[in-house]
Phi, psi and omega in degrees: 000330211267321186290324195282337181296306199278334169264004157282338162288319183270359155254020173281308208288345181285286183332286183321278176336301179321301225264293174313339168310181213250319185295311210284306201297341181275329168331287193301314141351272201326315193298309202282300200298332156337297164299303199283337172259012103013293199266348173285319177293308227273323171313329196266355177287302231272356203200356164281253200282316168311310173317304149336244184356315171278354178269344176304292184261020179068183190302155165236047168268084201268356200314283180332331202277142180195158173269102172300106129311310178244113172286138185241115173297331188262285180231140200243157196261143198235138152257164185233090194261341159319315182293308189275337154333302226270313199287303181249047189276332182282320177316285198308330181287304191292350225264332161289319168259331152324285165347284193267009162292314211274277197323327173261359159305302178314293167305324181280311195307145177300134160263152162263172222266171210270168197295184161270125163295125190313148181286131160290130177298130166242147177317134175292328188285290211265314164106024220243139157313109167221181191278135190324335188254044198245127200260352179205155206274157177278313214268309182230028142077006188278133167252153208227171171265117184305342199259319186307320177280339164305318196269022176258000000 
């Protein structure tokens, strides 16, 4: 019984340690916020741009079109190719207002501005570019104190 404890406290203590990274919890952040702008694009499709649209080019509803194939007294057999139409005419619309949500998100963000390029360590003698750790210039052969040629 005592054996059935421990290892169940210690795969409670495995979980928790799993469950408390830093990756797993942002995840989970990531997902909700995910879900809720999710629920944002579909709103600005659904109560937005689709209206537009249908008033621009009239209703856009192929969901009905379909093919008989087969006639049926009971039931008839379809290709329904109107549904898969209709599903991805909604794609290219939501895929198109992300696209351009994320593109004016993109423009309000700050950029940053890039580092300042390091000044090239120069020979104190010759003025010749040489490598930071170089205890003698390549180009006139002088040797030197490495800390001295840096502050000249």
């Amino acid at each position: 019984m005592a054996n059935s404890k421990e290892k169940a406290s210690g795969l409670l203590k495995e979980f928790k340690e799993f469950a408390l990274k830093g990756n797993v919890v942002d995840m989970a952040v990531g997902v909700i916020i995910g879900a809720a702008f999710g629920n944002i694009v579909s709103s600005l499709v659904n109560d937005i741009f689709t209206p537009l649209i249908a008033c621009i080019f009239g209703d856009m509803d192929f969901s009905g079109l379909k093919i008989v194939l087969r006639e049926g007294a009971e039931s008839a057999v379809t290709l329904n190719y109107g549904n898969f139409l209709q599903i991805v005419i909604n794609f290219v619309i939501v895929a198109l207002c992300l696209f351009a949500v994320i593109k004016a998100m993109n423009k309000l963000k700050k950029k940053e501005e890039p580092k300042p390029a390091e000044k090239p360590r120069l020979c104190p003698y010759c003025k010749s570019e040489i490598a930071k750790d170089a205890t003698r210039c390549p180009h006139c052969t002088s040797v030197f104190d490495p800390v001295t040629a840096t502050k000249k």
